[in-house]
C-alpha positions in Angstrom: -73.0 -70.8 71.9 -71.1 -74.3 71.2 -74.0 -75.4 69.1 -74.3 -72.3 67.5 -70.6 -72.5 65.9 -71.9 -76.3 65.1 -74.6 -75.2 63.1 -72.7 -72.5 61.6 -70.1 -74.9 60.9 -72.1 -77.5 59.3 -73.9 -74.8 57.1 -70.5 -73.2 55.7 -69.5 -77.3 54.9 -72.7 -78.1 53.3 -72.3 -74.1 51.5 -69.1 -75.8 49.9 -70.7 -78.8 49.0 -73.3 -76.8 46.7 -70.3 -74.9 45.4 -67.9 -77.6 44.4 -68.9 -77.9 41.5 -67.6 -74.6 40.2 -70.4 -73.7 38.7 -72.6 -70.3 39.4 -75.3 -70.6 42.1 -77.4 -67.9 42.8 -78.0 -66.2 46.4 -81.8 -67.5 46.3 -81.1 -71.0 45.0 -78.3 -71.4 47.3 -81.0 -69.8 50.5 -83.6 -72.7 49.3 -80.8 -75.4 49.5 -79.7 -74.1 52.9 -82.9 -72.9 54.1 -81.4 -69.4 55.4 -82.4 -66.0 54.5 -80.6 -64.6 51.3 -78.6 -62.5 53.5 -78.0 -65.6 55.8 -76.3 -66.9 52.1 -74.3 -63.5 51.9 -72.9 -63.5 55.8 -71.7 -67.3 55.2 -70.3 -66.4 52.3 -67.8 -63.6 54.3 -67.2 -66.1 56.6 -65.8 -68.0 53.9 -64.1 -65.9 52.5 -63.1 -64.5 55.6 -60.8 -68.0 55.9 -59.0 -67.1 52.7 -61.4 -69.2 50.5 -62.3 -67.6 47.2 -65.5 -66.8 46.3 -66.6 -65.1 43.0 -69.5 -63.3 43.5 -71.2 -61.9 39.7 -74.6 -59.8 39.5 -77.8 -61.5 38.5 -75.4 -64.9 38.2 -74.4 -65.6 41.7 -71.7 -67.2 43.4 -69.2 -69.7 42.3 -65.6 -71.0 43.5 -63.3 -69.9 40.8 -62.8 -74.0 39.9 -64.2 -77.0 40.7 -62.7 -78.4 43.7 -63.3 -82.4 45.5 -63.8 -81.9 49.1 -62.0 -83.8 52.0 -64.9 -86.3 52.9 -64.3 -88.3 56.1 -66.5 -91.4 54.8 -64.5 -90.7 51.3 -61.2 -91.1 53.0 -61.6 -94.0 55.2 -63.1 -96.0 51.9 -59.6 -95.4 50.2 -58.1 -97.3 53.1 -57.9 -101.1 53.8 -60.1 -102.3 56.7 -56.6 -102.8 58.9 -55.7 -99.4 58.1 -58.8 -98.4 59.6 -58.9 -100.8 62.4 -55.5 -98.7 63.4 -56.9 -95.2 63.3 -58.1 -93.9 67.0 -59.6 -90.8 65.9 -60.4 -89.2 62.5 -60.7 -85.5 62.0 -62.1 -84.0 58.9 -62.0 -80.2 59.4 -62.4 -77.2 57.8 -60.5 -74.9 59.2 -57.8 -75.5 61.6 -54.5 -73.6 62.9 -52.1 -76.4 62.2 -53.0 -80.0 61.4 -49.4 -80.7 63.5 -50.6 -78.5 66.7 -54.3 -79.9 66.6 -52.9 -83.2 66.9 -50.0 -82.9 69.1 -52.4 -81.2 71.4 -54.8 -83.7 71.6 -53.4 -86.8 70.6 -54.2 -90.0 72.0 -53.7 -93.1 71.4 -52.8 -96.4 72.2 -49.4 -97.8 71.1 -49.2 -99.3 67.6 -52.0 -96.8 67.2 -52.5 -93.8 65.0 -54.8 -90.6 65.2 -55.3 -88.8 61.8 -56.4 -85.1 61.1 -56.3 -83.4 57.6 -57.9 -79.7 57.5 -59.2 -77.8 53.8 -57.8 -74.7 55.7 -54.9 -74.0 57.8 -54.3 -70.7 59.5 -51.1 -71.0 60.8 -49.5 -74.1 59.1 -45.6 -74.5 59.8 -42.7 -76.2 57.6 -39.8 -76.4 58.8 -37.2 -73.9 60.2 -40.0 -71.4 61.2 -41.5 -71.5 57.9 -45.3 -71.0 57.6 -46.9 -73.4 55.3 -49.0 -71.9 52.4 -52.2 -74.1 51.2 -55.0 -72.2 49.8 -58.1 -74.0 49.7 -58.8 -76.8 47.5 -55.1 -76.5 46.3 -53.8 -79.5 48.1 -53.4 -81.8 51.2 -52.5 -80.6 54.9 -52.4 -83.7 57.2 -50.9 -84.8 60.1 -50.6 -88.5 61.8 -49.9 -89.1 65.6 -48.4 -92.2 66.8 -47.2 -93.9 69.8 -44.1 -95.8 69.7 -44.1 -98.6 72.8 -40.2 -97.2 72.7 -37.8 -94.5 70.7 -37.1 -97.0 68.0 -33.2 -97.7 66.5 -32.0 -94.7 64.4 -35.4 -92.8 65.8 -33.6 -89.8 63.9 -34.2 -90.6 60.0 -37.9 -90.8 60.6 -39.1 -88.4 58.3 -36.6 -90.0 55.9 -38.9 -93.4 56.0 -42.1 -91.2 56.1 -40.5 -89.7 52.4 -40.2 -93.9 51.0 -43.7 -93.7 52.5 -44.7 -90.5 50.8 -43.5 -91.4 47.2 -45.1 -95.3 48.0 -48.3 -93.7 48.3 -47.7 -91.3 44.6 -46.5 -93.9 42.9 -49.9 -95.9 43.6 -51.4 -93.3 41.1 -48.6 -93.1 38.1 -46.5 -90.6 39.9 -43.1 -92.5 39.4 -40.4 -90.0 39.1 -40.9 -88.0 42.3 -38.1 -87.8 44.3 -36.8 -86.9 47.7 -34.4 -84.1 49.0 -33.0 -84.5 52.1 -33.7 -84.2 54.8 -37.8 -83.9 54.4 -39.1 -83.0 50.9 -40.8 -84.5 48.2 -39.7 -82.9 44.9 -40.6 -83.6 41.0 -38.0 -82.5 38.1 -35.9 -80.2 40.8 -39.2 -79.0 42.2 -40.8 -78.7 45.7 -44.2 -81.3 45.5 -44.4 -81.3 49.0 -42.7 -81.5 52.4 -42.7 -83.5 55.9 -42.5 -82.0 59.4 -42.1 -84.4 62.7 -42.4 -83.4 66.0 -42.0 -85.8 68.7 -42.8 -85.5 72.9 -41.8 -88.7 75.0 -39.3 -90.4 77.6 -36.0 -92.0 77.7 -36.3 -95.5 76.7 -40.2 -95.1 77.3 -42.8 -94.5 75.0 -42.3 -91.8 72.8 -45.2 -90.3 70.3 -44.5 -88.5 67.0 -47.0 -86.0 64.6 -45.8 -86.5 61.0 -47.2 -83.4 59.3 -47.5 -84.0 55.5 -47.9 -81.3 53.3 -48.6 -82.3 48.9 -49.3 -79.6 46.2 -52.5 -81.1 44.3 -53.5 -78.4 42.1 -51.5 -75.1 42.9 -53.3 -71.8 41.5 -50.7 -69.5 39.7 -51.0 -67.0 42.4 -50.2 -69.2 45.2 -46.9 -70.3 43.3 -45.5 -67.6 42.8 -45.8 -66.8 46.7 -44.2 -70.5 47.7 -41.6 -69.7 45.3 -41.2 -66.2 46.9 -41.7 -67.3 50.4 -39.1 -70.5 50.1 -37.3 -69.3 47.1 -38.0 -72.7 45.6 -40.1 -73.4 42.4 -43.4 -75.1 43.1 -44.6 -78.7 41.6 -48.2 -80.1 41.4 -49.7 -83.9 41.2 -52.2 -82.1 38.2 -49.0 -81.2 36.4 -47.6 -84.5 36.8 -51.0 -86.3 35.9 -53.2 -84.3 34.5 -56.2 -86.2 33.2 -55.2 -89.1 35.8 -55.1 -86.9 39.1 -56.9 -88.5 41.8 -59.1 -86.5 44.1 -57.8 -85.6 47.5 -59.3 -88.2 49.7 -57.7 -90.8 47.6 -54.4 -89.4 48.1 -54.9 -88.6 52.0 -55.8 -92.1 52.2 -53.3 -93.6 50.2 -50.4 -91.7 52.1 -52.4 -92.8 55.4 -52.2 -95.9 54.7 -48.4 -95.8 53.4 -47.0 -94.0 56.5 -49.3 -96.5 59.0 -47.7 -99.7 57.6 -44.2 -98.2 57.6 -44.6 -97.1 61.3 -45.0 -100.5 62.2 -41.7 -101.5 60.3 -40.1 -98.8 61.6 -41.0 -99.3 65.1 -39.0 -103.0 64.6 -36.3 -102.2 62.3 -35.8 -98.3 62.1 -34.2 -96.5 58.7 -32.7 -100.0 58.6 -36.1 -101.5 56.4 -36.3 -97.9 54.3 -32.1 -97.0 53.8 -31.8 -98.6 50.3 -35.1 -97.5 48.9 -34.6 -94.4 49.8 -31.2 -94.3 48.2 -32.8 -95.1 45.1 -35.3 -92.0 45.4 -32.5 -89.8 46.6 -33.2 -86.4 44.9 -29.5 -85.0 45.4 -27.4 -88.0 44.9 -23.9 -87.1 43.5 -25.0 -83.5 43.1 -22.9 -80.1 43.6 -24.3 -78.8 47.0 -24.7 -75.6 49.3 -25.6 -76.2 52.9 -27.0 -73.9 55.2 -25.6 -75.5 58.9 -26.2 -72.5 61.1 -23.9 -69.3 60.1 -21.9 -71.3 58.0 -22.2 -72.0 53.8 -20.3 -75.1 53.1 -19.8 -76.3 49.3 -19.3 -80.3 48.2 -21.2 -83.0 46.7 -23.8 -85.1 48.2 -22.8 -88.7 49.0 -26.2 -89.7 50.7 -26.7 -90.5 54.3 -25.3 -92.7 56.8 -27.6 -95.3 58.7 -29.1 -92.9 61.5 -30.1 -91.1 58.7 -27.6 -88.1 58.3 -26.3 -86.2 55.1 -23.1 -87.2 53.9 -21.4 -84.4 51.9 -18.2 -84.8 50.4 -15.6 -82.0 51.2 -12.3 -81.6 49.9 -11.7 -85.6 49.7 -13.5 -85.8 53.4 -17.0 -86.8 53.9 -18.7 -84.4 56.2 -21.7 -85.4 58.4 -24.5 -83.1 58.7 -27.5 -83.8 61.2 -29.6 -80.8 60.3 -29.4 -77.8 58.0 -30.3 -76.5 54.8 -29.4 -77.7 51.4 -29.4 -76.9 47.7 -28.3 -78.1 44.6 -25.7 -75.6 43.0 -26.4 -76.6 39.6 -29.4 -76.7 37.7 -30.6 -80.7 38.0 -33.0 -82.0 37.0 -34.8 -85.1 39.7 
């Protein structure tokens, strides 16, 4: 049964593959390639679509994906990282379809401290923002991976770690052209007053022992219209893409995977020594709300002031009535329209 799903598996991958291109393939071409029966072709195409991937299917033309995508390619991936990079990845999962990049890892991880286990996914069932949120991704639209690592111990101000993953984030854009993306606290990646993308940690571990985190990266690549309007919906936020911010000069997927890999790897290692400490006045730089008119969300209560940044274990600082007011978690948004 296990080897069946294998082959199964490997035939809906190399199905993709043949499809990529966006282009029309027809049933009995595609059966040749695969070396099924044309109704082989037609079940794996269900199961396809069956995962929420798209499939055109046109008489006498065939089947096509409605745009050409570039699949997530482990041997891709690791060649957009530096040999160290590599040498600190444990484990590297490619996947098609997963429930959450965060859960698969947290589940399994394991590595050795100073270590890191990667796992990005073309489909996620059940991927999760934050606050409950589910985290929408059709396929070929944009990156869903997630990062476990082992800290020997917590490191200092353990609690702005997805603010240095967010310096690592926009590091990793800016590699690209991408230089005027910019962060909203406490975990998103926004361009022009836009969502781009967002960060989720979870973290297991001991007092003063070793402690292991999942960073879960989320980044809008190329957004169909239909899927915007849902995020937008969903999160009542407008949606931004790395296409729209490119165009002609978008990289493909596995560049960027590997890029932010790399990114979030090295500042791991900083971060383990010096915490927000080595990230505070970048990130200050890339601060998305800095000096803006602010609502925040801080459980049943709607507070109004102007953002004044964070402190150094990484905490919003919102002016109130002359009084700066500290905020560890919550939910904020600019009053006013601004742009990033």
């Amino acid at each position: 049964m296990v080897q069946r799903r294998s082959q199964t598996q490997a035939r809906r991958l190399r199905l993709l593959s043949l499809l990529s291109d966006g282009a029309f393939h027809s049933g009995e071409k595609l059966a040749k390639r695969l070396r099924v029966s044309r109704a082989g072709i037609w079940k794996l195409i269900h199961s396809l679509q069956d995962l929420g991937i798209e499939i055109e299917s046109v008489a006498r033309q065939g089947y096509r994906l409605p745009r050409a995508v570039d699949l997530l390619d482990k041997s891709a991936l690791l060649a957009a990282m530096s040999k160290n990079t590599q040498a600190l990845l444990d484990h590297v999962d490619v996947m098609l379809t997963v429930d959450s990049t965060n859960r698969y890892v947290y589940d399994n991880v394991s590595v050795a401290p100073g270590h890191a286990q990667l796992c990005v996914a073309e489909v996620q069932n059940a991927g999760r923002g934050r606050r409950g949120r589910t985290w929408l991704a059709p396929f070929g639209s944009g990156i869903c991976m997630s990062i476990g690592w082992q800290f020997q111990e917590a490191p200092p101000t353990f609690s702005a770690l997805s603010l240095a993953v967010g310096v690592a984030a926009i590091r990793a854009l800016k590699r690209f052209g991408a230089d005027d993306v910019a962060l909203k606290w406490p975990n998103d990646l926004i361009w022009r007053g836009r969502k781009l993308g967002g960060i989720l940690i979870e973290m297991r571990g001991e007092s003063g022992g070793p402690s292991t985190v999942v960073i879960g990266i989320g980044v809008n690549m190329h957004m169909p219209t239909a899927a915007r309007l849902a995020l937008a919906e969903q999160q009542a936020a407008l949606i931004a893409d790395v296409h729209e911010i490119l165009r002609d000069r978008t990289p493909t997927r596995n560049a960027v995977a590997g890029a932010l890999t790399e990114e979030i790897v090295a500042m791991l290692r900083v971060f383990a020594l010096s915490g927000f400490a080595a990230f505070a006045d970048e990130w200050r730089q890339l601060d998305g709300l800095a000096d803006a008119p602010v609502k925040v969300m801080a459980g049943t209560q709607t507070l109004l002031g102007t953002a004044r940044g964070v402190d150094t274990d990484g905490a919003l600082l919102v002016e109130m009535e002359g009084e700066l007011r500290r905020f560890v978690s919550g939910e904020v948004s600019v009053r006013s329209e601004r742009r990033a």
